[in-house]
mmCIF file of the N, C-alpha and C atoms, coordinates in Angstrom:
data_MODEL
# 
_entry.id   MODEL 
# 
loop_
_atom_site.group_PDB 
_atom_site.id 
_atom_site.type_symbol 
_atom_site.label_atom_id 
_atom_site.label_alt_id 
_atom_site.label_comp_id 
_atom_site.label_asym_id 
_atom_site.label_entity_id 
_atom_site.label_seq_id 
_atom_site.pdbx_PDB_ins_code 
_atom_site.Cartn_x 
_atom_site.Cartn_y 
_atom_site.Cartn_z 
_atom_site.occupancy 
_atom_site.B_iso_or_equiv 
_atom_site.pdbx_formal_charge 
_atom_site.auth_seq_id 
_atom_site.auth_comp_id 
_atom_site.auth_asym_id 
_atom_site.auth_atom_id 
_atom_site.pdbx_PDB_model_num 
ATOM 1   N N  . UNK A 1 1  ? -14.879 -4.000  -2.908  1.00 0.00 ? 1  UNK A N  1 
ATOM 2   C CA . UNK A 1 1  ? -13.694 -3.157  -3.003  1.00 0.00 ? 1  UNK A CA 1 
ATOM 3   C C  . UNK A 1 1  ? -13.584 -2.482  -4.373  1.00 0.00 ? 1  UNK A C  1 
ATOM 4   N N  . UNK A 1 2  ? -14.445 -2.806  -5.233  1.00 0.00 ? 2  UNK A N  1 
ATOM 5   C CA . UNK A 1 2  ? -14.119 -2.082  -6.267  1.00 0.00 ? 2  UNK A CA 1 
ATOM 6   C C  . UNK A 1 2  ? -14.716 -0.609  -6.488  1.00 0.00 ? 2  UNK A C  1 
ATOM 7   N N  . UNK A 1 3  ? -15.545 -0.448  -5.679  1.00 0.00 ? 3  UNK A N  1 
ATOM 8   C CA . UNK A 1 3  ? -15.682 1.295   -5.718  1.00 0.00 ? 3  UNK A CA 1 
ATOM 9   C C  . UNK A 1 3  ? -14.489 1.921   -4.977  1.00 0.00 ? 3  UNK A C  1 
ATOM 10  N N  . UNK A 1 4  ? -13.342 1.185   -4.498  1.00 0.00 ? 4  UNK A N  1 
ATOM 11  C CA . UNK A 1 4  ? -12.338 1.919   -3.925  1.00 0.00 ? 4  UNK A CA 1 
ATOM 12  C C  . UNK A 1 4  ? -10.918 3.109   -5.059  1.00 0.00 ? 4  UNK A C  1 
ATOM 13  N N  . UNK A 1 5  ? -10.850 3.437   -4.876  1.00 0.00 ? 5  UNK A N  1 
ATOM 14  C CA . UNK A 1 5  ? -9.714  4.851   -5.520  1.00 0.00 ? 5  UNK A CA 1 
ATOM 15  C C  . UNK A 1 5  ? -8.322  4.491   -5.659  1.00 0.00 ? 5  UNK A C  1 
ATOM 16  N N  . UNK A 1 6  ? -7.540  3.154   -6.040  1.00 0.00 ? 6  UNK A N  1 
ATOM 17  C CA . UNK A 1 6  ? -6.496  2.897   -6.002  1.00 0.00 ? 6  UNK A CA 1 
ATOM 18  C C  . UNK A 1 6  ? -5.847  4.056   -6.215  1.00 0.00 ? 6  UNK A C  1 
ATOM 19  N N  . UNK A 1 7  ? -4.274  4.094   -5.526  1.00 0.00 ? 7  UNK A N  1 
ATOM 20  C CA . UNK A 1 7  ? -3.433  4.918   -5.744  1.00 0.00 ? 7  UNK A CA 1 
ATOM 21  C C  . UNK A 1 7  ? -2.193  4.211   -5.722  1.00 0.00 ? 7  UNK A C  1 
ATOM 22  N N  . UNK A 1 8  ? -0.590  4.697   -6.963  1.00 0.00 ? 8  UNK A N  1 
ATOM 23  C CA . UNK A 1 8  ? 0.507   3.843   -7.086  1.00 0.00 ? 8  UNK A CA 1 
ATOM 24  C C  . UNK A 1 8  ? 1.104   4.839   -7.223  1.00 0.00 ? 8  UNK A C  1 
ATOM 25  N N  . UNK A 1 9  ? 2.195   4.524   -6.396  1.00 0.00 ? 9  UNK A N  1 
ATOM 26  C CA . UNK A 1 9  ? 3.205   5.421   -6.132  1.00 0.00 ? 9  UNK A CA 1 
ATOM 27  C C  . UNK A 1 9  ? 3.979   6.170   -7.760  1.00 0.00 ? 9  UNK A C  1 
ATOM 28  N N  . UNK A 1 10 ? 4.524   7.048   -7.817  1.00 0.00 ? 10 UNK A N  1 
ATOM 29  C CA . UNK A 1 10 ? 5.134   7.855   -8.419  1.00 0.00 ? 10 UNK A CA 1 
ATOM 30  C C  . UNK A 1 10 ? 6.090   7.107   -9.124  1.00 0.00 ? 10 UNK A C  1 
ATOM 31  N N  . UNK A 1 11 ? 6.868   6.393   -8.087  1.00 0.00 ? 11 UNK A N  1 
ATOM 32  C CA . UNK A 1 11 ? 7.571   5.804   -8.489  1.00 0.00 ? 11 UNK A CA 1 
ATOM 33  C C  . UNK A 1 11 ? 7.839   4.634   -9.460  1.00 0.00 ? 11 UNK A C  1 
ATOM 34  N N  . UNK A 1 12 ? 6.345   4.113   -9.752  1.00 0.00 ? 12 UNK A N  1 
ATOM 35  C CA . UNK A 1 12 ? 6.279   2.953   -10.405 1.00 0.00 ? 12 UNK A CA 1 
ATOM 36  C C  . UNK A 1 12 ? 6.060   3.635   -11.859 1.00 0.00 ? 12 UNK A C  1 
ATOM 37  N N  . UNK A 1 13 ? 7.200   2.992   -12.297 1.00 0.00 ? 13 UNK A N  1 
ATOM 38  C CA . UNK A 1 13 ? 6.791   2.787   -14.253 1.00 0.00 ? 13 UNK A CA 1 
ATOM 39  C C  . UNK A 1 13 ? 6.717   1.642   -14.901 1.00 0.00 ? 13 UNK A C  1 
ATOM 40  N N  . UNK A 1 14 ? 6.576   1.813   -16.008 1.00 0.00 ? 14 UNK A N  1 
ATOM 41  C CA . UNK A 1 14 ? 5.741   1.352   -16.936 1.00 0.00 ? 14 UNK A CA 1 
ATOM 42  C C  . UNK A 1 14 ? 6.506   -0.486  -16.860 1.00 0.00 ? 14 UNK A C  1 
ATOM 43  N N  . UNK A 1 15 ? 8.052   -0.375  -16.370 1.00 0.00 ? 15 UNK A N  1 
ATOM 44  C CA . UNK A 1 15 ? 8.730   -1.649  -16.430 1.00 0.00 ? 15 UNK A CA 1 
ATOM 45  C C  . UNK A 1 15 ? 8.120   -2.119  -15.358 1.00 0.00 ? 15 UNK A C  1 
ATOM 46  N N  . UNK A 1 16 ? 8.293   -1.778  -14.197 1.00 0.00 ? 16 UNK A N  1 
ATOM 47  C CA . UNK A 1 16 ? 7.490   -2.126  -12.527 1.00 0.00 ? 16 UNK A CA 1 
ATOM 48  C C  . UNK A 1 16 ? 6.029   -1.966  -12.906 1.00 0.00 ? 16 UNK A C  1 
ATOM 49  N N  . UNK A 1 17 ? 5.507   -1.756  -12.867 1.00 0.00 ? 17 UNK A N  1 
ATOM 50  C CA . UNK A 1 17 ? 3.877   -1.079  -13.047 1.00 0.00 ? 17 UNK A CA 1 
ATOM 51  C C  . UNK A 1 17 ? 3.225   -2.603  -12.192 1.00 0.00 ? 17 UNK A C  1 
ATOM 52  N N  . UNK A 1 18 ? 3.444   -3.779  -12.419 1.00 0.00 ? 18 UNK A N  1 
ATOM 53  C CA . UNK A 1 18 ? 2.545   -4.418  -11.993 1.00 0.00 ? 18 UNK A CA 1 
ATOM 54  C C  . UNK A 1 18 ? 3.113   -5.156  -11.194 1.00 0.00 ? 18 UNK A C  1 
ATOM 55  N N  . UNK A 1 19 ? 4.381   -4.529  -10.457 1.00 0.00 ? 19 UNK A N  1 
ATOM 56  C CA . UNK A 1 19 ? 4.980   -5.038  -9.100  1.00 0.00 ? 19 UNK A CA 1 
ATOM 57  C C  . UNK A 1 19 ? 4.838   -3.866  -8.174  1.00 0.00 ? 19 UNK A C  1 
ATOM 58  N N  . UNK A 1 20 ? 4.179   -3.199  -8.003  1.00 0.00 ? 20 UNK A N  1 
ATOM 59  C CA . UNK A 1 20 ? 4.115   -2.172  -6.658  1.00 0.00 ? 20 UNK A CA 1 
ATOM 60  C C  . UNK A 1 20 ? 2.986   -2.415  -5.979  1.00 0.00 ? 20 UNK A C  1 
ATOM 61  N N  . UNK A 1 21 ? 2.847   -1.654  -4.640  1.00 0.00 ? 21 UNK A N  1 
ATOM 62  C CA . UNK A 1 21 ? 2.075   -1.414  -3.840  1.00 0.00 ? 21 UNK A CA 1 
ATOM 63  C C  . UNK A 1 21 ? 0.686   -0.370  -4.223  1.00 0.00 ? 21 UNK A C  1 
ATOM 64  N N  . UNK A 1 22 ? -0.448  -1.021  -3.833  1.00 0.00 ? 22 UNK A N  1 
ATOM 65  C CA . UNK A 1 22 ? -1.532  0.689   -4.558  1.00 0.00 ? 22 UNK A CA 1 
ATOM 66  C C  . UNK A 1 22 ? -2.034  0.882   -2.714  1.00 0.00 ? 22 UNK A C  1 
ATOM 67  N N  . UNK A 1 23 ? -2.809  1.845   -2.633  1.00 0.00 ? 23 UNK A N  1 
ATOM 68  C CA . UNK A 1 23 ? -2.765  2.173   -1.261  1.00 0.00 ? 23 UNK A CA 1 
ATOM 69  C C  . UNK A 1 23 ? -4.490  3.207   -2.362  1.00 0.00 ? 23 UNK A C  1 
ATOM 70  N N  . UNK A 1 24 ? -5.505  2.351   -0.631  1.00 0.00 ? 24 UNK A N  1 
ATOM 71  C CA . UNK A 1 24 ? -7.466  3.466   -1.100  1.00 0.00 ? 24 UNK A CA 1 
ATOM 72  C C  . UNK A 1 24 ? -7.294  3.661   0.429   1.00 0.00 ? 24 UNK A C  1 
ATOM 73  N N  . UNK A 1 25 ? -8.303  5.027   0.234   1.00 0.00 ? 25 UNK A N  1 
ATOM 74  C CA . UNK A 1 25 ? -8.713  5.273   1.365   1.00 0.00 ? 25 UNK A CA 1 
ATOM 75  C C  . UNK A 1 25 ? -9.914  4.786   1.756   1.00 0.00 ? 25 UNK A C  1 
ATOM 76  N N  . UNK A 1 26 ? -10.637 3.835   2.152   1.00 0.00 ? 26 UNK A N  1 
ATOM 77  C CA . UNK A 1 26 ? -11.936 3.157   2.264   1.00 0.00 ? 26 UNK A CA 1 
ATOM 78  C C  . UNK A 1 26 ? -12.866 4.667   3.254   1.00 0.00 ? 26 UNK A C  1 
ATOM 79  N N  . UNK A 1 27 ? -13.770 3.849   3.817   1.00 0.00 ? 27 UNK A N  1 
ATOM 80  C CA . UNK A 1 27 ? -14.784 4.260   4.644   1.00 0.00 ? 27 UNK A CA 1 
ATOM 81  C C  . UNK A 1 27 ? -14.207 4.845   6.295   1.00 0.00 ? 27 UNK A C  1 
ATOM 82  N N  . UNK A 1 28 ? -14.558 6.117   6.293   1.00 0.00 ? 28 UNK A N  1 
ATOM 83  C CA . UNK A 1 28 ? -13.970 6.396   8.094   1.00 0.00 ? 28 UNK A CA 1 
ATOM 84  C C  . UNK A 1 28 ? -12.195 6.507   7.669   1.00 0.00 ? 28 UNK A C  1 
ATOM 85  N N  . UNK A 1 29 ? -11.767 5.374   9.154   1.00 0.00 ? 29 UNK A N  1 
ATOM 86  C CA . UNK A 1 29 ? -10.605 5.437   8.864   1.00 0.00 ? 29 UNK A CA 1 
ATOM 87  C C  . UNK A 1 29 ? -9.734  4.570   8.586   1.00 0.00 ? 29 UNK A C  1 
ATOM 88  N N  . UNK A 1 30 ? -10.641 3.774   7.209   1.00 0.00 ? 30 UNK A N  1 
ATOM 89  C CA . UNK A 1 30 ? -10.254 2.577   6.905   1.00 0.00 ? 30 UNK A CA 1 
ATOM 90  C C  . UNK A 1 30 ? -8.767  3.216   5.654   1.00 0.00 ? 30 UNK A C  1 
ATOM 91  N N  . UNK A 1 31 ? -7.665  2.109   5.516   1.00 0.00 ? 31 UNK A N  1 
ATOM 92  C CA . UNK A 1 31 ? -6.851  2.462   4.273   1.00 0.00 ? 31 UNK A CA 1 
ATOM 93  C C  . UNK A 1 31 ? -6.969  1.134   3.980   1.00 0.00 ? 31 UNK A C  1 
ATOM 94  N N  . UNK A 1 32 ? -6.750  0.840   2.843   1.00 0.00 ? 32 UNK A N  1 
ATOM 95  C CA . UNK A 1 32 ? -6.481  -1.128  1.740   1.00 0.00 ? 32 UNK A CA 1 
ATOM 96  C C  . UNK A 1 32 ? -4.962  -0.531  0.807   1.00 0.00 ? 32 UNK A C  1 
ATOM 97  N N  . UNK A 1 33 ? -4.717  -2.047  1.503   1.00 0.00 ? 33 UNK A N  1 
ATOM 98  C CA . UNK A 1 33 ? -3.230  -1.822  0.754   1.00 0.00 ? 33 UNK A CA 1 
ATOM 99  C C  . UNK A 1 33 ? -3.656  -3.370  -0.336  1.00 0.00 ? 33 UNK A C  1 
ATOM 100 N N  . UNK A 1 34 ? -2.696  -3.414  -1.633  1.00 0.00 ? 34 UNK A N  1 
ATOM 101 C CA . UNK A 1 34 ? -2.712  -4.629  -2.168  1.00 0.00 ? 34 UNK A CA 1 
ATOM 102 C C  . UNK A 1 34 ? -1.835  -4.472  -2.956  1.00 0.00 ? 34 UNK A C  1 
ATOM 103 N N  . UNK A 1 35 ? -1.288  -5.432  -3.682  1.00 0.00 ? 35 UNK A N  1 
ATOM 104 C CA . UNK A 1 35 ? -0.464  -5.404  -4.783  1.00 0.00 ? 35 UNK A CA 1 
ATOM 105 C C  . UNK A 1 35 ? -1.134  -5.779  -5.961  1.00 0.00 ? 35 UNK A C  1 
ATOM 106 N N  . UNK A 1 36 ? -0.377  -4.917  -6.964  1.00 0.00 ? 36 UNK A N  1 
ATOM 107 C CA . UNK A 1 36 ? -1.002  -4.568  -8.586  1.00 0.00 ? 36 UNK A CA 1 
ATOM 108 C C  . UNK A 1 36 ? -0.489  -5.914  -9.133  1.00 0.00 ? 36 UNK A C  1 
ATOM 109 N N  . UNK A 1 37 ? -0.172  -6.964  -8.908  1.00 0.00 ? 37 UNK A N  1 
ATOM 110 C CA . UNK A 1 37 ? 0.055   -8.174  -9.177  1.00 0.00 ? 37 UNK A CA 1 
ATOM 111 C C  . UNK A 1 37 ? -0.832  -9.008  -8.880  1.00 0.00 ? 37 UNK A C  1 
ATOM 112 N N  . UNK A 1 38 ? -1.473  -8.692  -7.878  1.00 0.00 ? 38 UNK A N  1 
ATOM 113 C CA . UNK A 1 38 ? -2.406  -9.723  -7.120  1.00 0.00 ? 38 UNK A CA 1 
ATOM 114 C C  . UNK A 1 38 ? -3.865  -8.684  -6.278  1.00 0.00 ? 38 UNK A C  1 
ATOM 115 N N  . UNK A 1 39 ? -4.328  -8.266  -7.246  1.00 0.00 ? 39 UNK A N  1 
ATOM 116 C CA . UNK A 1 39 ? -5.349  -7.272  -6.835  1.00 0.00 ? 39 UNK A CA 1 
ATOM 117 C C  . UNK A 1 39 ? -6.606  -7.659  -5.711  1.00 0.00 ? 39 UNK A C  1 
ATOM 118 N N  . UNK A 1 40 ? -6.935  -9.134  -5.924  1.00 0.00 ? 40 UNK A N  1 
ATOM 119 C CA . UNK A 1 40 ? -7.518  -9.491  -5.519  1.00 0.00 ? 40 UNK A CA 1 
ATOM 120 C C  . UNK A 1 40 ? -7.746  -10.032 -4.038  1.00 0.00 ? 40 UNK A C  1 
ATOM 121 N N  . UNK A 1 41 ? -6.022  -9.649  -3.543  1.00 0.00 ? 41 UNK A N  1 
ATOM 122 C CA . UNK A 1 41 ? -5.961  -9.587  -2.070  1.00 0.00 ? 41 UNK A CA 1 
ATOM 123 C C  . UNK A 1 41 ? -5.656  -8.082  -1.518  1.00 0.00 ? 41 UNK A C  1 
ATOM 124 N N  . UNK A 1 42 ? -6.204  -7.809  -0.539  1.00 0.00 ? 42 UNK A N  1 
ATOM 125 C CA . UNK A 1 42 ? -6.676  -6.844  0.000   1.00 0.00 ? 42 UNK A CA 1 
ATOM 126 C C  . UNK A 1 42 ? -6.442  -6.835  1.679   1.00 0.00 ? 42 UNK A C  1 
ATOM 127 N N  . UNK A 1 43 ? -5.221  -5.638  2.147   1.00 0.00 ? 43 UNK A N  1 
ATOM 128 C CA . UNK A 1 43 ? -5.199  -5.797  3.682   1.00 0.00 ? 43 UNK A CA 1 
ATOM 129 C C  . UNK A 1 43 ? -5.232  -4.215  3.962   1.00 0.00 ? 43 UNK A C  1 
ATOM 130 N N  . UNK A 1 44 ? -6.538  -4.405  5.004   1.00 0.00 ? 44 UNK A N  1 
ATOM 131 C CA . UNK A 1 44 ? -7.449  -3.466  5.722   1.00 0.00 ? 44 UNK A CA 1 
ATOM 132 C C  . UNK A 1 44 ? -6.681  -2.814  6.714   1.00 0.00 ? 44 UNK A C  1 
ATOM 133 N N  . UNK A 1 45 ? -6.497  -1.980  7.085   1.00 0.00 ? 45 UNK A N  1 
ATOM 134 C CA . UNK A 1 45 ? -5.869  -1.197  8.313   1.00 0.00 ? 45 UNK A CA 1 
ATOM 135 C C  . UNK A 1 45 ? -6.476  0.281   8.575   1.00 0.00 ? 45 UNK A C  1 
ATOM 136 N N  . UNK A 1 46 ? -5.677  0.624   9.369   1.00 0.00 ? 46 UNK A N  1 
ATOM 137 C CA . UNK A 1 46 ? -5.943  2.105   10.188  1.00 0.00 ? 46 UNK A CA 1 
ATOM 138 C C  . UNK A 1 46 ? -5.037  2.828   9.358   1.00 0.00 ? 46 UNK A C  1 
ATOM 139 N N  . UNK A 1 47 ? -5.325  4.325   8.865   1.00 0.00 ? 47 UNK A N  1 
ATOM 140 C CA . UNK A 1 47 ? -4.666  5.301   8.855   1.00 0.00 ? 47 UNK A CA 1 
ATOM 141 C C  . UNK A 1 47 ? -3.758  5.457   10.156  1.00 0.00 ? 47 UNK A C  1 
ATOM 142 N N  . UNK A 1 48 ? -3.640  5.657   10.770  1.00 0.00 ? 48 UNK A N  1 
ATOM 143 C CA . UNK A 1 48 ? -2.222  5.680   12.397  1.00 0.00 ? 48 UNK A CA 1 
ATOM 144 C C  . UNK A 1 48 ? -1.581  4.270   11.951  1.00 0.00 ? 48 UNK A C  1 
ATOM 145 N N  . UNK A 1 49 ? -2.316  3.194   11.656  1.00 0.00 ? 49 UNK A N  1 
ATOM 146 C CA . UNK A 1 49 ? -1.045  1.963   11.666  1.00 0.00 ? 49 UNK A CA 1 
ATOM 147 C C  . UNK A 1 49 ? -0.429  1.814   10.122  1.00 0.00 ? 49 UNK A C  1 
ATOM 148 N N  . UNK A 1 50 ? -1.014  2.403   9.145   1.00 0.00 ? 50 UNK A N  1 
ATOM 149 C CA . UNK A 1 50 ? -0.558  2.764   8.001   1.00 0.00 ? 50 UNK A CA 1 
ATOM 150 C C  . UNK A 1 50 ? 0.638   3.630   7.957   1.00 0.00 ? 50 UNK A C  1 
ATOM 151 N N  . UNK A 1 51 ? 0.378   4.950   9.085   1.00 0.00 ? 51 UNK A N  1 
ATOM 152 C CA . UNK A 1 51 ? 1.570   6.162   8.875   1.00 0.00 ? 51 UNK A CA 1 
ATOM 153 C C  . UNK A 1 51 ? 2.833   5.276   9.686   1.00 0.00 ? 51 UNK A C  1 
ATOM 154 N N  . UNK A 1 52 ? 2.193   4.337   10.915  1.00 0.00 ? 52 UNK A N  1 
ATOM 155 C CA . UNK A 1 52 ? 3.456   3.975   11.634  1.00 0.00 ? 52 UNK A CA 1 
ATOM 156 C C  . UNK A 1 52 ? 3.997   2.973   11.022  1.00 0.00 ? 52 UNK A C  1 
ATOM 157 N N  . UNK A 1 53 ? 3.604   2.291   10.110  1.00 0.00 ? 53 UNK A N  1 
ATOM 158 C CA . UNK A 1 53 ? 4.644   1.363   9.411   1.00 0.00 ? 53 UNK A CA 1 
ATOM 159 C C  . UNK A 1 53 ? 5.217   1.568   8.131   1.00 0.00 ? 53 UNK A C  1 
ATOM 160 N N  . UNK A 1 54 ? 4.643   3.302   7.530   1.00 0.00 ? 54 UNK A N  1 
ATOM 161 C CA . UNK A 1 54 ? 5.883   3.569   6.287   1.00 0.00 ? 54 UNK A CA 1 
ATOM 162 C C  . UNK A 1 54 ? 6.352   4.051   6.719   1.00 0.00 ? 54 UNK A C  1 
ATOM 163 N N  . UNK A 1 55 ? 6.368   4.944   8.064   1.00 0.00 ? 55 UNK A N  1 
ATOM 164 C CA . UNK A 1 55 ? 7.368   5.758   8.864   1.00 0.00 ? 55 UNK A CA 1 
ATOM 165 C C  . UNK A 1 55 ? 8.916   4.401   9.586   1.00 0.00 ? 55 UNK A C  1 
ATOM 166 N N  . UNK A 1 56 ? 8.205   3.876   9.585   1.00 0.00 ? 56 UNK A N  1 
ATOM 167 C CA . UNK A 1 56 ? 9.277   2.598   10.278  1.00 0.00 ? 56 UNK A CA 1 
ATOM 168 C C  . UNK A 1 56 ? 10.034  1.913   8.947   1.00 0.00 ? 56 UNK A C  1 
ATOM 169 N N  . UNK A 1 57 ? 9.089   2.177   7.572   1.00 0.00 ? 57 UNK A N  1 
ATOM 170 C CA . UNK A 1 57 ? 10.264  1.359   6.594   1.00 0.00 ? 57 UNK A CA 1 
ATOM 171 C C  . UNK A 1 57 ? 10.858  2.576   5.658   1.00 0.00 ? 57 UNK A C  1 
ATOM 172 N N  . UNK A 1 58 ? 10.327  3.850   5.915   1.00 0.00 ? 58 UNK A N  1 
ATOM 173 C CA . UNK A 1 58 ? 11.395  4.510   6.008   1.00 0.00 ? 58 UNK A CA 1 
ATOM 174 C C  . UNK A 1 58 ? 12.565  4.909   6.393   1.00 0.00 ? 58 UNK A C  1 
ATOM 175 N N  . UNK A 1 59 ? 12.418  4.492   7.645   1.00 0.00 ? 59 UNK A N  1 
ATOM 176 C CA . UNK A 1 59 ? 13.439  4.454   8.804   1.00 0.00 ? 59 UNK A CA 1 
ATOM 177 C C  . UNK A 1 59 ? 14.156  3.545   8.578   1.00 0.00 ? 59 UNK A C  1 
ATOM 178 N N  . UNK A 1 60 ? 14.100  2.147   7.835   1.00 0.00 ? 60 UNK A N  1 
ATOM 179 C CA . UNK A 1 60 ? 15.260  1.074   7.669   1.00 0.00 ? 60 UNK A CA 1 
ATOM 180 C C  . UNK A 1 60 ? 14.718  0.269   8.984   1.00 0.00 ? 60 UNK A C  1 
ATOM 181 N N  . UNK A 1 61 ? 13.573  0.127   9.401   1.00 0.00 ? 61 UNK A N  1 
ATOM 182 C CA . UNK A 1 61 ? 13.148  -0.932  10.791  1.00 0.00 ? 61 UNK A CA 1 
ATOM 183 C C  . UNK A 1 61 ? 13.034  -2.063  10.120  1.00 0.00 ? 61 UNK A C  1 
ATOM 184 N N  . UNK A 1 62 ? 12.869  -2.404  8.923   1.00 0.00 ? 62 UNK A N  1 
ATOM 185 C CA . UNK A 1 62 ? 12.572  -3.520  8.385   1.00 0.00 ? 62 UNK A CA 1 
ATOM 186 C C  . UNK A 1 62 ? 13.502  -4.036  7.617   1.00 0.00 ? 62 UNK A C  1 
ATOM 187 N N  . UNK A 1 63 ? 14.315  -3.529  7.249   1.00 0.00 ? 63 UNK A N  1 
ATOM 188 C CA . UNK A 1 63 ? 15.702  -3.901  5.983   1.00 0.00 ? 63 UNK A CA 1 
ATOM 189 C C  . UNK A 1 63 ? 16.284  -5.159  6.188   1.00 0.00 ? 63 UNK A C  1 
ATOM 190 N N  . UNK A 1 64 ? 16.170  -5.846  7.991   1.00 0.00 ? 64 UNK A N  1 
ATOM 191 C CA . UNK A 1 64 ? 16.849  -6.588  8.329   1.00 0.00 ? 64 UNK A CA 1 
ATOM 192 C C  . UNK A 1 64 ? 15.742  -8.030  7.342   1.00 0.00 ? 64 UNK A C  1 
ATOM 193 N N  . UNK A 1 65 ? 15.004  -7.725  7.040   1.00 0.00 ? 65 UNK A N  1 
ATOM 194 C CA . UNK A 1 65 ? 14.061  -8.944  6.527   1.00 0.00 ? 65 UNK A CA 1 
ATOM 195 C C  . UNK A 1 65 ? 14.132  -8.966  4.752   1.00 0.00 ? 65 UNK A C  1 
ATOM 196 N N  . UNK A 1 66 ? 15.363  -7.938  4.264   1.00 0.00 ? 66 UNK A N  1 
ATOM 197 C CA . UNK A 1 66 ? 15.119  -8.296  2.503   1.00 0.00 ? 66 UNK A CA 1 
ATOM 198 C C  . UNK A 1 66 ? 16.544  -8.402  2.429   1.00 0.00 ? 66 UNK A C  1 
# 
């Protein structure tokens, strides 16, 4: 995984920086999500199941769990 292209949201500064989400685009239509806290875990998915679950925690589908 380390030839992968991390990317961190906009939103993270310099106080957060090593509590966010980074998001690579792997091979095909692989995406890796992990946290900049814990780099060393790594979860594999689909681009379509990637868009449908920030589209859903955009939506507030998940709020009921924080």
């Amino acid at each position: 995984m380390s030839h992968l292209v991390w990317q961190k949201s906009s939103y993270s500064d310099a106080e957060g920086a090593d509590n966010c989400l980074e998001l690579a685009q792997g091979n095909g239509d692989h995406r890796h999500v992990r946290e900049s806290d814990n780099p060393s875990v790594v979860l594999t998915t689909t681009a379509a199941k990637l868009r449908t679950f920030i589209l859903g925690a955009r939506a507030g589908e998940f709020d009921h769990l924080i």
